[in-house]
Every structure is written in C-alpha cells, then in structure tokens.
N, C-alpha and C positions, 0 to 999 in steps of 0.2 A: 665501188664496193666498200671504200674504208667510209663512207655515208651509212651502210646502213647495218652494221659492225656495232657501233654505238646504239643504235636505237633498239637493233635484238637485245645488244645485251641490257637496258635496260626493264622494256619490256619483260624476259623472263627474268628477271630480280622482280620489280612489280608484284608480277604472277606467284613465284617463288616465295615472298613477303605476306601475299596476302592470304595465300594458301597454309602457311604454318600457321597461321593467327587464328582463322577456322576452326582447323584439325586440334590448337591445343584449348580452346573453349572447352569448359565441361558444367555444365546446369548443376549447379549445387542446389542439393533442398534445405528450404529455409527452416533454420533449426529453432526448436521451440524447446520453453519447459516449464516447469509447474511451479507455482506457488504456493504452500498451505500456511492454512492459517489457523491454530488451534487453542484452548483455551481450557483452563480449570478454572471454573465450570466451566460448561459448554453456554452453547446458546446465549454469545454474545455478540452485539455488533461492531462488525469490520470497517475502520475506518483505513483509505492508502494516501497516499501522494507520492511523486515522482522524482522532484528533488527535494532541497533542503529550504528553500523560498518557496514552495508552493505550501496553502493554507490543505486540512485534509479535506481530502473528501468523501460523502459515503452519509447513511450506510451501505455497501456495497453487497452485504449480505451478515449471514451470521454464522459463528465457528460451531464446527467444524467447517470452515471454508477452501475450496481450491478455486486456482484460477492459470488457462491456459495463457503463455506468452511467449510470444514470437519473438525471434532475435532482434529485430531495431529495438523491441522495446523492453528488453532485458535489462539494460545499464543496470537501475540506481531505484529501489524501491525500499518505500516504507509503508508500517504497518501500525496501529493502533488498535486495541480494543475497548470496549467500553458495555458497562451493565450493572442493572438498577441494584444500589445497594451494596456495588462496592466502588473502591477508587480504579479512579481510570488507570488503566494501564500505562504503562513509557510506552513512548515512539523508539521503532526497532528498523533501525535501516541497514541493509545491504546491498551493496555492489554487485554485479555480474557474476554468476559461477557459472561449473560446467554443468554440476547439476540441478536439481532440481532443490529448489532454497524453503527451507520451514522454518517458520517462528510461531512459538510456544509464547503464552503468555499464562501465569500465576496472578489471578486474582486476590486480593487484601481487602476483606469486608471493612465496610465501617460500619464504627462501633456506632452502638446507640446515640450514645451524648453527643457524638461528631455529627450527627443528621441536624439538618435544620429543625430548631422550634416552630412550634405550629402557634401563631398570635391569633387570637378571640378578638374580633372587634366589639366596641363598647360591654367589654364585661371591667368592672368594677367590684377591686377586692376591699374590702371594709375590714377591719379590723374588729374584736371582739369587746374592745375600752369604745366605740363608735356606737357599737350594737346598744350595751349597755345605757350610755348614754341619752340616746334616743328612744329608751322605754324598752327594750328589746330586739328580738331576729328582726 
C-alpha cells in the first residue's frame, strides 16, 4: 500500500496542475486602433513606414486618410505627406498608445521663385548692339 500512496498523490497534483491551467485561460480579443492622417489642404498623399531605418513607403492613399491596426503592429509608426506645389511635409513618428493616434500636417506653399526654372532648348538671346550691327531685328 505505501507503493501506491505516492503514485495517487502524484497523479492527482498532475490532474490538479493541469486542470487550473484550463480554467484560468481566458481568449483575449485582439485589440486594434485607428490611425488618421490629415492635412491642410486636404487631398494630399500619404506616405508611412514602420521604423526609423526603413525608407517610406506609399502613396498609400490621400488625406483625409484612416487606417485600421491591430495590436502586433501598433509599436512605432510614421507618417509623411506630400502635394504639388508645396513643400513636403516633416516625418511625424509615434510610438504605441492606447488610443487611437492622429497627425495633422500644415502645408507651406512654395513661392514662385522657389519653383524650378523652365529652360528653352536652343533659344538664343541677342542683344540689341548685335541686332544693330547686323543691319537690324
């Protein structure tokens, strides 16, 4: 009898062990949340990436932009915008929250003079002592 003394009681420890392990399981739902992404003006494109070495990517759409994201991939996001006619926006990164994370971005037109010149191939300015010269226009 002192043989199987030890084997019950291990058995129900076992049993007892496996059984609380079960019971204290509980299926959590995987949490999600929003991203927006907006802009004055509107109707610009959305450029993200994920960390701080990755190059961006996109465009992913245009602001007024949202985007659902599930918890593994909450960490560490950034955002850019960009549209014709003004300067690109700054890269805007944030870390994890519990809510739901918006970045605003204020556009800065560029000016006139700031735009690239437009170059004329083979046009040729003369001067009006040249004109002269050569008999006239």
């Amino acid at each position: 009898m002192f043989g199987k003394k030890p084997f019950l009681i291990c058995l129900l420890m076992i049993t007892s062990i496996s059984g609380c392990a079960v019971t204290t399981y509980e299926h959590q739902p995987v949490r999600k949340t929003k991203d927006y992404v907006t802009s004055n003006p509107s109707e610009a494109n959305v450029y993200w990436k994920m960390k701080f070495s990755d190059e961006m990517v996109g465009p992913i759409g245009k602001t007024p932009f949202s985007r659902t994201i599930s918890e593994e991939k909450i960490r560490f996001r950034c955002y850019q915008v960009k549209k014709d006619g003004y300067y690109d926006s700054n890269v805007i990164c944030r870390y994890a929250e519990n809510d739901d994370r918006h970045f605003h971005f204020d556009f800065k037109p560029i000016e006139k003079s700031a735009q690239k010149p437009i170059f004329l191939k083979n046009f040729n300015i003369r001067s009006l002592d040249d004109q002269n010269q050569e008999g006239g226009p």
